[in-house]
N, CA, C and O of each residue as an XYZ file, in Angstrom:
764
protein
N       2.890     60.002    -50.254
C       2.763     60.816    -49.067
C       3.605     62.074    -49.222
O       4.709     62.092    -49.765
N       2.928     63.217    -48.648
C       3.574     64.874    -48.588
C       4.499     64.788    -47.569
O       4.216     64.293    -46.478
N       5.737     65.295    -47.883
C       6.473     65.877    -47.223
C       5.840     66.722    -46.485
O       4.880     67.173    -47.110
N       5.974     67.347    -44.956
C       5.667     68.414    -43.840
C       6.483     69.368    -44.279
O       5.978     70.478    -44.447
N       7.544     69.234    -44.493
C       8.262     70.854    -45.238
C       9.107     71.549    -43.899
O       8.720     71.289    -42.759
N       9.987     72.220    -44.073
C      10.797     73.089    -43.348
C       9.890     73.883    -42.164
O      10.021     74.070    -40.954
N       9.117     74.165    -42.967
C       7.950     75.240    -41.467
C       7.255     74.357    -40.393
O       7.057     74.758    -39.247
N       6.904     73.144    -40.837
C       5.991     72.209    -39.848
C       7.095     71.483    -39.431
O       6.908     71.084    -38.282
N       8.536     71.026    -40.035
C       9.633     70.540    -38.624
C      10.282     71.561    -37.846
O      10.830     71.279    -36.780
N      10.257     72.664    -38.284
C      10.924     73.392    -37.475
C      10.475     73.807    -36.144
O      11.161     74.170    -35.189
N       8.917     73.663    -36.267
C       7.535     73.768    -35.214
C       7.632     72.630    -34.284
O       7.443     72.611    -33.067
N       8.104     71.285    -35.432
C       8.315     69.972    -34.292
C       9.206     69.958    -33.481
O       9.072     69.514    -32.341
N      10.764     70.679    -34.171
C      11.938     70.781    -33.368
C      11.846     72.014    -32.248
O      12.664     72.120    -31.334
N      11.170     72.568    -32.373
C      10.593     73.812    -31.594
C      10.093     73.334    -30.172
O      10.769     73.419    -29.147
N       8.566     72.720    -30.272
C       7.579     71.399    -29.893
C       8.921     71.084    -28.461
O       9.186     71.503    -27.334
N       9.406     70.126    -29.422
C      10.476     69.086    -28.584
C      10.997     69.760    -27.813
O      10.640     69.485    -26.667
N      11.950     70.825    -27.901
C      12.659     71.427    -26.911
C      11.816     71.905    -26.052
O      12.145     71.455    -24.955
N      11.013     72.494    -25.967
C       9.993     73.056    -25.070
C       9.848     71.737    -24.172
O       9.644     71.801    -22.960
N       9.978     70.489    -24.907
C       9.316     69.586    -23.733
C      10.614     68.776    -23.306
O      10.401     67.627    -22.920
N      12.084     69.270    -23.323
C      12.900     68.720    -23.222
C      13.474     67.619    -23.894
O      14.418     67.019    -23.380
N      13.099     67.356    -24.768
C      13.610     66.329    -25.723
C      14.454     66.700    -27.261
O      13.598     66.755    -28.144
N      15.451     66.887    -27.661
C      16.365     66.800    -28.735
C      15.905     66.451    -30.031
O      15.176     65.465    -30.147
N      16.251     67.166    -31.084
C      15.812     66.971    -32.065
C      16.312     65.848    -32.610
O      15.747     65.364    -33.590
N      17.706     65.117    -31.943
C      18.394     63.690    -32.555
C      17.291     62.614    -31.669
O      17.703     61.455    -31.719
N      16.258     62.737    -31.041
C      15.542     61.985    -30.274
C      13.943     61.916    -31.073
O      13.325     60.852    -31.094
N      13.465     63.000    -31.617
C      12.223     63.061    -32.147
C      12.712     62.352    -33.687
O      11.993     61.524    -34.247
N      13.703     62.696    -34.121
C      13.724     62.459    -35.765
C      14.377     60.799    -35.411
O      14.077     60.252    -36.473
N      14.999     59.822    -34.657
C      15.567     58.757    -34.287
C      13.429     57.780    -33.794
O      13.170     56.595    -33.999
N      12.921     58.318    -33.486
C      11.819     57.926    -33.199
C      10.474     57.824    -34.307
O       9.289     57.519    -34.174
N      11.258     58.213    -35.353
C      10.424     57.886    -36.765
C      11.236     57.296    -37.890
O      10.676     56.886    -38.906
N      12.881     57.231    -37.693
C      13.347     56.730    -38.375
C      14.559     57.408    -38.991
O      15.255     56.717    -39.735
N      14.922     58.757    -38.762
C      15.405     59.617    -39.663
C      16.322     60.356    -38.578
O      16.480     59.981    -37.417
N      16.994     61.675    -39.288
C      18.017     62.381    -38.838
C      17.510     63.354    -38.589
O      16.443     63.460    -39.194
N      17.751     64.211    -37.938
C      16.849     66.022    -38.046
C      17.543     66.424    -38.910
O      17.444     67.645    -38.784
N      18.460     66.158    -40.052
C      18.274     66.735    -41.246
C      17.401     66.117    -41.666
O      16.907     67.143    -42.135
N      16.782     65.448    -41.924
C      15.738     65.202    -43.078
C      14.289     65.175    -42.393
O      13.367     64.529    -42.892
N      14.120     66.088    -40.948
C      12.630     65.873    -40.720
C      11.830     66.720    -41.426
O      10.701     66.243    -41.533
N      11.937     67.653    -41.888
C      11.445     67.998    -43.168
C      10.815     67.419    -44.308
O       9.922     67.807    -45.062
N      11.519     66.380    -44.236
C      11.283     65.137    -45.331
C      10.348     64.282    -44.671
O       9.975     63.329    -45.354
N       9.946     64.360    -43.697
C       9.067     63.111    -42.979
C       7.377     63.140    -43.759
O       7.032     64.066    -44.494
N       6.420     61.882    -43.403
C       4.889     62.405    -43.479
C       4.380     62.764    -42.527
O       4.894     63.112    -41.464
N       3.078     62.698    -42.895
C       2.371     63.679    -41.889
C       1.885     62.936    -40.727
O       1.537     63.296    -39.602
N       1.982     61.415    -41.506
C       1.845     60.627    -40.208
C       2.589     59.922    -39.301
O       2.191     59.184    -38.400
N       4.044     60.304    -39.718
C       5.111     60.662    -38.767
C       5.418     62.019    -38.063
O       6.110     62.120    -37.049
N       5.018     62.706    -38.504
C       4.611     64.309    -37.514
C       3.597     63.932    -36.508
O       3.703     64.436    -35.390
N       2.368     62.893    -36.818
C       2.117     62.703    -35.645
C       2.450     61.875    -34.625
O       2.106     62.037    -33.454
N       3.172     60.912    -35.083
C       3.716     60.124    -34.274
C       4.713     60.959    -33.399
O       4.560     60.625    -32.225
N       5.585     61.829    -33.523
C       6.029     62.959    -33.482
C       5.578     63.518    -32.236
O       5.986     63.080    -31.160
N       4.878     64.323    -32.315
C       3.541     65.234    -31.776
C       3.202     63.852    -30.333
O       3.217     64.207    -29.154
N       3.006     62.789    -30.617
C       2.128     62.214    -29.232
C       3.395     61.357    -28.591
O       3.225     60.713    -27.556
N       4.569     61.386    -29.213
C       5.788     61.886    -28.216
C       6.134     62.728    -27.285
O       6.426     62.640    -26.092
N       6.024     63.769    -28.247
C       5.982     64.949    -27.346
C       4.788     65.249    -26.215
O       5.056     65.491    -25.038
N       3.725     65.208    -26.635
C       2.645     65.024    -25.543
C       3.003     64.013    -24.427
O       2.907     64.452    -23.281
N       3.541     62.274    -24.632
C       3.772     61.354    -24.033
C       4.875     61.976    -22.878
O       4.779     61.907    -21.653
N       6.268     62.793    -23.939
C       6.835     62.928    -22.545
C       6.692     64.260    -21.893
O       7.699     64.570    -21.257
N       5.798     65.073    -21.871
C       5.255     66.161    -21.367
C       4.460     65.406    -20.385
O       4.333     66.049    -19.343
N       3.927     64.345    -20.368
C       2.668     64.045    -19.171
C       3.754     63.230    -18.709
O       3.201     62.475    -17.909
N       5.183     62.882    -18.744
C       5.614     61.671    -17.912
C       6.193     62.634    -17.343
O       6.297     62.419    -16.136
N       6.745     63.888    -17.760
C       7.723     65.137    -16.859
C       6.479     65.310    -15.962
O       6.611     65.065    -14.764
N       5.316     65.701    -16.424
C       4.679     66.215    -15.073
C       4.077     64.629    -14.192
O       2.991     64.563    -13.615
N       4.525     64.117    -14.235
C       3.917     62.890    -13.450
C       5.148     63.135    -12.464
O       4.975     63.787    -11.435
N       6.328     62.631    -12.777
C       7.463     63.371    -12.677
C       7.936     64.148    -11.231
O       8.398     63.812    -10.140
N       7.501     65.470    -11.964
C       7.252     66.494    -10.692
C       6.604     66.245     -9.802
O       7.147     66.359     -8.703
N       5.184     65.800     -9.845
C       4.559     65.711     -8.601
C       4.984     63.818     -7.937
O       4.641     63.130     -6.976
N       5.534     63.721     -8.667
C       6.571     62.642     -7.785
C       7.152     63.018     -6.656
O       7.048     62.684     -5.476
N       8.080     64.137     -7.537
C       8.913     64.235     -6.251
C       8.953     65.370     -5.573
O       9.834     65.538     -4.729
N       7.610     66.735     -5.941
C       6.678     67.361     -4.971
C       6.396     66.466     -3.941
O       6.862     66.754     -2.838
N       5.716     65.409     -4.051
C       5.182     64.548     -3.044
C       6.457     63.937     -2.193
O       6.119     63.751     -1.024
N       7.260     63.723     -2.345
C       8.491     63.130     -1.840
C       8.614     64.177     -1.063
O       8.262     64.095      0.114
N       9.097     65.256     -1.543
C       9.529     66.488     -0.828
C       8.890     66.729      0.329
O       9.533     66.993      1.345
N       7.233     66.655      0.318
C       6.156     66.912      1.354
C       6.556     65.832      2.640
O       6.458     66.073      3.844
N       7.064     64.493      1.949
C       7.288     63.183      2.701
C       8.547     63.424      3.495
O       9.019     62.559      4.233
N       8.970     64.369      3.363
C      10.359     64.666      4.060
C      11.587     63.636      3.317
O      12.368     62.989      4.014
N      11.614     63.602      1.794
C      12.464     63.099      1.430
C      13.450     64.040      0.163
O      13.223     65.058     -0.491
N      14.756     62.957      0.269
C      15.754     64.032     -0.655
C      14.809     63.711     -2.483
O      14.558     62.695     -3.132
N      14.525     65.401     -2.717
C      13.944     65.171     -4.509
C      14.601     65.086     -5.374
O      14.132     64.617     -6.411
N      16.033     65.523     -5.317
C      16.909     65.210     -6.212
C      17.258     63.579     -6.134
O      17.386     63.330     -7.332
N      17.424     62.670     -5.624
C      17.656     61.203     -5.661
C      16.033     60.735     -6.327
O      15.931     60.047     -7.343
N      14.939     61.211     -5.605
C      13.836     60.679     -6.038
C      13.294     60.959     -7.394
O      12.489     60.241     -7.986
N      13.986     62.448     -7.982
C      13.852     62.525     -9.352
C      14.542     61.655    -10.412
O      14.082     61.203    -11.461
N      16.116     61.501     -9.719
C      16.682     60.344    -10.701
C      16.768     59.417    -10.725
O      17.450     58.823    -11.561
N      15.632     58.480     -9.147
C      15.158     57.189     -9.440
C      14.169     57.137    -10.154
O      14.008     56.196    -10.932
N      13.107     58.357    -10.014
C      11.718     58.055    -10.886
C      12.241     58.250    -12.276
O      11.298     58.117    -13.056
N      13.429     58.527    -12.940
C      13.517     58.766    -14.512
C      13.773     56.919    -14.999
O      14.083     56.617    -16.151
N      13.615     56.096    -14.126
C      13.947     54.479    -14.225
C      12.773     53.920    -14.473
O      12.599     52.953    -15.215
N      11.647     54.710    -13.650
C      10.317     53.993    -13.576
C       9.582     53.836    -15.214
O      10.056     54.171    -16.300
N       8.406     53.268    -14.926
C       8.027     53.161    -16.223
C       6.677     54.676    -15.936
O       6.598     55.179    -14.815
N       5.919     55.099    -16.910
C       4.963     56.450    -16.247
C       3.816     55.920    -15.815
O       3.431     56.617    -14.876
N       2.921     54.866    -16.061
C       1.946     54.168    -15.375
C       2.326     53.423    -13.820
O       1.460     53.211    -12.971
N       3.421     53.167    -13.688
C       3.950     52.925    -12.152
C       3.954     54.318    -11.533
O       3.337     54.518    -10.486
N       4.773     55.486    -12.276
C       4.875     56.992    -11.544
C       3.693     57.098    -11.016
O       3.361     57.414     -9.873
N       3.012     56.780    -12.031
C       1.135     57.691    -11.662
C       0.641     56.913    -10.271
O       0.170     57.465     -9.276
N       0.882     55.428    -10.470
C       0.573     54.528     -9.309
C       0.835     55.302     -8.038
O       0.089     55.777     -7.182
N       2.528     55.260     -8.246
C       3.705     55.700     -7.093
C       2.851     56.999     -6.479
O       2.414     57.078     -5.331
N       2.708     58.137     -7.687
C       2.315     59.460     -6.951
C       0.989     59.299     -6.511
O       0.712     60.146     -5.661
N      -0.158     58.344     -6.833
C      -1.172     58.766     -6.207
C      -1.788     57.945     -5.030
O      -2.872     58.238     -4.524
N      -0.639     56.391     -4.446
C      -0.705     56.276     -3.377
C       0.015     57.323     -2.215
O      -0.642     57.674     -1.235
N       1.405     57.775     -2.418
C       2.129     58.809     -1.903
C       0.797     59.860     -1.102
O       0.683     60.032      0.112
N      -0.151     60.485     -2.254
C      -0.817     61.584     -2.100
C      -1.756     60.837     -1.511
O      -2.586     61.684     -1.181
N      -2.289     59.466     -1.058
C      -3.314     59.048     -0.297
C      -2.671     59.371      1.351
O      -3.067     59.944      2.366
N      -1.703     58.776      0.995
C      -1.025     58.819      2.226
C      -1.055     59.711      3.325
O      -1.468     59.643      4.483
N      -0.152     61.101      2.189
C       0.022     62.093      2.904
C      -1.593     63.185      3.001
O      -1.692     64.218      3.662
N      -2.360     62.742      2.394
C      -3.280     63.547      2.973
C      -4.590     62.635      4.175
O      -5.682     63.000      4.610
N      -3.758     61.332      4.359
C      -4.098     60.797      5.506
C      -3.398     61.201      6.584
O      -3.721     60.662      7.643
N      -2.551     61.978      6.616
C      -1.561     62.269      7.595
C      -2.277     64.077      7.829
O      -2.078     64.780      8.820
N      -3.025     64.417      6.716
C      -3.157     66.077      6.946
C      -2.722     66.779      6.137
O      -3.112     67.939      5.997
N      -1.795     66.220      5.405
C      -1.031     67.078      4.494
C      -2.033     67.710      3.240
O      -3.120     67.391      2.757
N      -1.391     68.395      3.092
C      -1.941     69.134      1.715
C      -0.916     68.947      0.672
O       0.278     69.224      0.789
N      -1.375     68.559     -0.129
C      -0.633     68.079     -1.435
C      -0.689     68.183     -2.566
O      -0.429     67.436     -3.509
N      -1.277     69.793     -2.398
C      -1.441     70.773     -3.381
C       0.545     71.449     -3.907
O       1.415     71.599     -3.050
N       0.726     71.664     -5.101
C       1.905     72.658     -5.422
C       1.592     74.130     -4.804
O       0.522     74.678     -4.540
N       2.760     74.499     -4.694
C       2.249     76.294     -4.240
C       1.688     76.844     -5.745
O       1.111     77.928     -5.666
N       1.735     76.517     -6.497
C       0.782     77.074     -7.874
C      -0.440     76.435     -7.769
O      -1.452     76.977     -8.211
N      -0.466     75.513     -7.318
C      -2.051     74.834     -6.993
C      -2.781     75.775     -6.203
O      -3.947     76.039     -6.496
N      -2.345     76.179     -5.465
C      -2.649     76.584     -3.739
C      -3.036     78.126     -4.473
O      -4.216     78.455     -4.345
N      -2.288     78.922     -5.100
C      -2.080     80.229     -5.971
C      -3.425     79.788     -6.823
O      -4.574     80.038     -6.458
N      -3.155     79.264     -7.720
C      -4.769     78.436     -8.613
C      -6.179     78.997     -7.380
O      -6.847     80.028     -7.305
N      -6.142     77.806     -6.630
C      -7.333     77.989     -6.114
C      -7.616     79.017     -5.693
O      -8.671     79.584     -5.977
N      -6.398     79.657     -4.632
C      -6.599     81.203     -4.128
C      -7.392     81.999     -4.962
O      -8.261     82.715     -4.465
N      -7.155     81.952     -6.455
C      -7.388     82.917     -7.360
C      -8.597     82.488     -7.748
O      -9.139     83.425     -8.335
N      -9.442     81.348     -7.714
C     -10.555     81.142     -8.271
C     -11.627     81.375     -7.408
O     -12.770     81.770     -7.640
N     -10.869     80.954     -6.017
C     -11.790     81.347     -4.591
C     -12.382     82.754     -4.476
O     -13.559     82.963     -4.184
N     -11.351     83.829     -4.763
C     -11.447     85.002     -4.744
C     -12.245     85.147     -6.119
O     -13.395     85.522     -5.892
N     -12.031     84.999     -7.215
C     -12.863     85.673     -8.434
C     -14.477     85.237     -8.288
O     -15.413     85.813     -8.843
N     -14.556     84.192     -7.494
C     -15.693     83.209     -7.288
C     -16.266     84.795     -6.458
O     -16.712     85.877     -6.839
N     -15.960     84.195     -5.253
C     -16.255     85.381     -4.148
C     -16.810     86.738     -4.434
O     -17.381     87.485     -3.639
N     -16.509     86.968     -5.908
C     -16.519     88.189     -6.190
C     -17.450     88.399     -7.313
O     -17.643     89.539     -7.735
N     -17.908     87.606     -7.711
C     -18.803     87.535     -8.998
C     -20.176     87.567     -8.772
O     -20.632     86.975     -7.794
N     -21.200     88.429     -9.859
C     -22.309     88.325     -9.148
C     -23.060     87.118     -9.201
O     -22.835     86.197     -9.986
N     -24.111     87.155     -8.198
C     -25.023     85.960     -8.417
C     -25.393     85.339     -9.163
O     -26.463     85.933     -9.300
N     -25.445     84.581     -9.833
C     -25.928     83.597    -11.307
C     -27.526     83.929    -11.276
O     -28.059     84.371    -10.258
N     -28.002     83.762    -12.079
C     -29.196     84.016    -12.709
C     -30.040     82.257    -11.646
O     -31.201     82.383    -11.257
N     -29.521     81.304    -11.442
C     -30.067     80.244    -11.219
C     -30.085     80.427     -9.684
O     -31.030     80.092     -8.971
N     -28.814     81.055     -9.207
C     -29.235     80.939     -7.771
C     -29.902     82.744     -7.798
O     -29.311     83.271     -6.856
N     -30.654     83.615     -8.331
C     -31.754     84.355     -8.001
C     -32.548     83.501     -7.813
O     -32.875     82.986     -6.744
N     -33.030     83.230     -9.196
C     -34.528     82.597     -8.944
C     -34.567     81.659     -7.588
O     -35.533     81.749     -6.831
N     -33.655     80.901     -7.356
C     -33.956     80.116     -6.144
C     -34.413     80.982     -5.040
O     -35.449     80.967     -4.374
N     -32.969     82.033     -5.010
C     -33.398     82.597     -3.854
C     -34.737     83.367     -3.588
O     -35.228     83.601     -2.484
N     -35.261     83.736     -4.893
C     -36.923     84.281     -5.048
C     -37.543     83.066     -4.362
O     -37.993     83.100     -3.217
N     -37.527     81.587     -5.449
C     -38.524     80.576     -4.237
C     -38.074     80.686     -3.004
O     -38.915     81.348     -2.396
N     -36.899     80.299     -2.054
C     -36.807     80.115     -0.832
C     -37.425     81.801     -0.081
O     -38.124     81.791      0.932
N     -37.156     82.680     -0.547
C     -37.579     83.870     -0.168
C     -39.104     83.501      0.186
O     -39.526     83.007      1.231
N     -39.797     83.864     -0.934
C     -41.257     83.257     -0.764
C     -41.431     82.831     -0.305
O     -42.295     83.495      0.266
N     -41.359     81.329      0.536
C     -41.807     80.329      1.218
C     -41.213     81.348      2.572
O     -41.900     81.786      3.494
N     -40.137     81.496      2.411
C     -39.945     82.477      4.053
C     -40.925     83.111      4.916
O     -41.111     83.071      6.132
N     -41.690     83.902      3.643
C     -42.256     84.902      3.951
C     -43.404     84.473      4.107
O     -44.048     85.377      4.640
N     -44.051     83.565      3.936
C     -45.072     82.886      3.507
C     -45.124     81.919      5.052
O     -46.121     81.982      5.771
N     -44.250     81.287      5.318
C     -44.686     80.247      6.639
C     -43.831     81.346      7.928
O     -43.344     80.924      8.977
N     -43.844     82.934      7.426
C     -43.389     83.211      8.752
C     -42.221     83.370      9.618
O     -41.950     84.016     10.629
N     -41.178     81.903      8.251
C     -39.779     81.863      9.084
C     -38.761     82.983      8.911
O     -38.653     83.754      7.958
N     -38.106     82.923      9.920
C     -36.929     84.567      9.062
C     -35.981     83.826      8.143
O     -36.377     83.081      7.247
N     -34.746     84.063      8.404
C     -33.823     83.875      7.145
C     -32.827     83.429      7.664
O     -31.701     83.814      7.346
N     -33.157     82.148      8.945
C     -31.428     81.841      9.304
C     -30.952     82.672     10.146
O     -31.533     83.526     10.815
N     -29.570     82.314     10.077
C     -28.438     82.701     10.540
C     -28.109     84.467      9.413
O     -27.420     85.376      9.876
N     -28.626     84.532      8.311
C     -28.677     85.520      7.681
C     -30.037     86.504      7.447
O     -31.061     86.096      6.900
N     -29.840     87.950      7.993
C     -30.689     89.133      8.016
C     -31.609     88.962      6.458
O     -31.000     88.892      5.390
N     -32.603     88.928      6.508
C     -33.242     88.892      4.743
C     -33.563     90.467      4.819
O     -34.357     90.970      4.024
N     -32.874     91.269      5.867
C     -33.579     92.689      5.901
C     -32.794     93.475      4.309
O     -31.629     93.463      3.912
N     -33.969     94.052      3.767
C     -33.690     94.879      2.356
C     -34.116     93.879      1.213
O     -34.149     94.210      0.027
N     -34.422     92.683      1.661
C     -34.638     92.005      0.225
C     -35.982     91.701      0.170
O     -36.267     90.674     -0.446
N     -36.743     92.242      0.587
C     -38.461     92.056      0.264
C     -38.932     93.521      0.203
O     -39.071     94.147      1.254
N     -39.154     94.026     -0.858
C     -40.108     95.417     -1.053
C     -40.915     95.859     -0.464
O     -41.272     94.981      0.322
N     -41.613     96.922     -0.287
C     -42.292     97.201      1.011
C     -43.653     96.818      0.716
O     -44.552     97.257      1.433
N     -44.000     95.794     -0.578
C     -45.372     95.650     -0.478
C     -45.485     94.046     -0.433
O     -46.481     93.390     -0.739
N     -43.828     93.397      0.167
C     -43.890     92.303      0.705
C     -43.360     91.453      0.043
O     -42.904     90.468      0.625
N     -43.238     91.592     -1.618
C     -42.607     90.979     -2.709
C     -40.793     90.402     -2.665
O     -40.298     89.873     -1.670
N     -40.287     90.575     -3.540
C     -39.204     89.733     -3.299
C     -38.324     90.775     -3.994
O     -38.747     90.954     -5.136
N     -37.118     91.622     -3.684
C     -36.604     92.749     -4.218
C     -35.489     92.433     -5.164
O     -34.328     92.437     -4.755
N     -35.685     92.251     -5.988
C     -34.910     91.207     -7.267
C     -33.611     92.090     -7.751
O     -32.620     91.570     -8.263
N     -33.774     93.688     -7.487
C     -32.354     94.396     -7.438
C     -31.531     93.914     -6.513
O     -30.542     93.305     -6.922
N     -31.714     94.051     -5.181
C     -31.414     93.597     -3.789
C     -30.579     92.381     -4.213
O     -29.421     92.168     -3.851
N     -31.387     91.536     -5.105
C     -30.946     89.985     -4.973
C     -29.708     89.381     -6.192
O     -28.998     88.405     -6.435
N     -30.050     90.682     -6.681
C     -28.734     90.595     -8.441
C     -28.013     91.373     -7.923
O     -27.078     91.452     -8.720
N     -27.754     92.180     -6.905
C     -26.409     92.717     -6.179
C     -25.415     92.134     -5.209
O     -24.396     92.569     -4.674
N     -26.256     90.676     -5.165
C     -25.370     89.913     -4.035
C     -24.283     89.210     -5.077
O     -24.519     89.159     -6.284
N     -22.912     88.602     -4.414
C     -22.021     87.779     -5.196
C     -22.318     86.640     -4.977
O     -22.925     86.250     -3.980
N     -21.782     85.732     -6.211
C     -21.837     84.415     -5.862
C     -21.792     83.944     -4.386
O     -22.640     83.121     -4.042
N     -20.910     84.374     -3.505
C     -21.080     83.533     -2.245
C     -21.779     83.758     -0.785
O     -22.061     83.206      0.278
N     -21.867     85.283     -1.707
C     -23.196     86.259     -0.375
C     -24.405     85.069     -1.133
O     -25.021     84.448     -0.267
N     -24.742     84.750     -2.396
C     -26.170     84.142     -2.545
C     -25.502     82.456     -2.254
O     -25.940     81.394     -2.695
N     -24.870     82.584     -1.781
C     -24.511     80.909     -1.831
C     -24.880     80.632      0.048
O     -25.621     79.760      0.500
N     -24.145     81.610      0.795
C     -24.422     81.857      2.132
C     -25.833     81.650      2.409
O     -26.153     80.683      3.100
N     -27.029     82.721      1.793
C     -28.312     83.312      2.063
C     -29.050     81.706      1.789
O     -29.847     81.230      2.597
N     -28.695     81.104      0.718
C     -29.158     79.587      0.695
C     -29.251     78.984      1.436
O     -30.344     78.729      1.941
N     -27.866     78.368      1.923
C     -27.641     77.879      3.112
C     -28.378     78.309      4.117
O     -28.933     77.600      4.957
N     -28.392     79.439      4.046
C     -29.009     80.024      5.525
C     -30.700     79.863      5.561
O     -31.306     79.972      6.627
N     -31.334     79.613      4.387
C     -33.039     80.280      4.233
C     -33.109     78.386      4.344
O     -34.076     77.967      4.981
N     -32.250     77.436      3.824
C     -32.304     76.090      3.884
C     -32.389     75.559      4.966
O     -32.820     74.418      4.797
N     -32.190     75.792      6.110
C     -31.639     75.561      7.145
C     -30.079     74.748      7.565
O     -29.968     74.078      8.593
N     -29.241     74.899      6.832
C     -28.410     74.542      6.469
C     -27.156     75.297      7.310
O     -26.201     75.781      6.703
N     -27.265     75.336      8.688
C     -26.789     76.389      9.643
C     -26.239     75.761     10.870
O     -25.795     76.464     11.778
């Protein structure tokens, strides 16, 4: 078996700190010293590696531990250094009755980066044009509109049929995702 070499431990000892863990902790977990992880194989680099992954998903289990605590009106500093006792398949338990709970109560139990997340996808959503899948729909539901007579809902269809009655397909690739998501709803009866 190959040695990993100076450049691929230094990446591991790199790795580790990023995820809070010590290089006397990654090289003790394959057998060795961090002088000699250099010297390790490659299939102790991965053993390595899904350490580091392992305690990257138990830190964030972790956090939204005691996010959720916090929401619960409890102290997070005690609840962070009881959950470092737990095992991480109990955490996950712990946090995702917690989050039944509290969003039986109303709560939102989103992080403020969650909340920031969605904001930002809501808005880019909002803002994007219509997909190619919801035109064509809106061409069929258009048609049938026009065809049995009905108007368009709760939404004006005024400007989107050509003046020789057709279906104005510029009109309809200028709407955004949620202007054509609305006009659906609306031509659906979905109001």
């Amino acid at each position: 078996m190959a040695a990993i070499g100076t450049t691929r431990a230094q990446r591991l000892i790199t790795q580790a700190a990023q995820a809070g863990l010590t290089a006397e902790q990654i090289a003790r977990h394959v057998g060795t010293t961090p002088d000699y992880l250099d010297m390790i194989s490659g299939a102790a680099e991965g053993r390595i590696e899904q350490l580091i992954t392992d305690h990257q998903h138990r830190q964030q289990v972790i956090d939204r531990v005691v996010h959720l605590a916090g929401l619960d009106g409890r102290d997070q500093q005690v609840v962070r250094t009881n959950a470092q006792t737990f095992p991480t398949a109990q955490l996950e338990q712990i946090a995702a009755e917690a989050d039944a709970k509290l969003r039986r109560k109303g709560i939102d139990t989103r992080t403020p980066a969650e909340r920031q997340a969605d904001a930002e996808y809501a808005e880019a959503r909002a803002s994007s044009p219509a997909t190619d899948r919801q035109v064509a729909y809106l061409v069929k539901l258009l048609g049938r509109s026009r065809r049995s007579g009905e108007g368009g809902g709760f939404i004006s269809t005024q400007g989107l049929y050509t003046a020789d009655g057709g279906v104005n397909l510029d009109a309809l690739r200028q709407l955004t995702v949620q202007q054509a998501s609305n006009l659906i709803d609306s031509l659906k009866g979905g109001y």
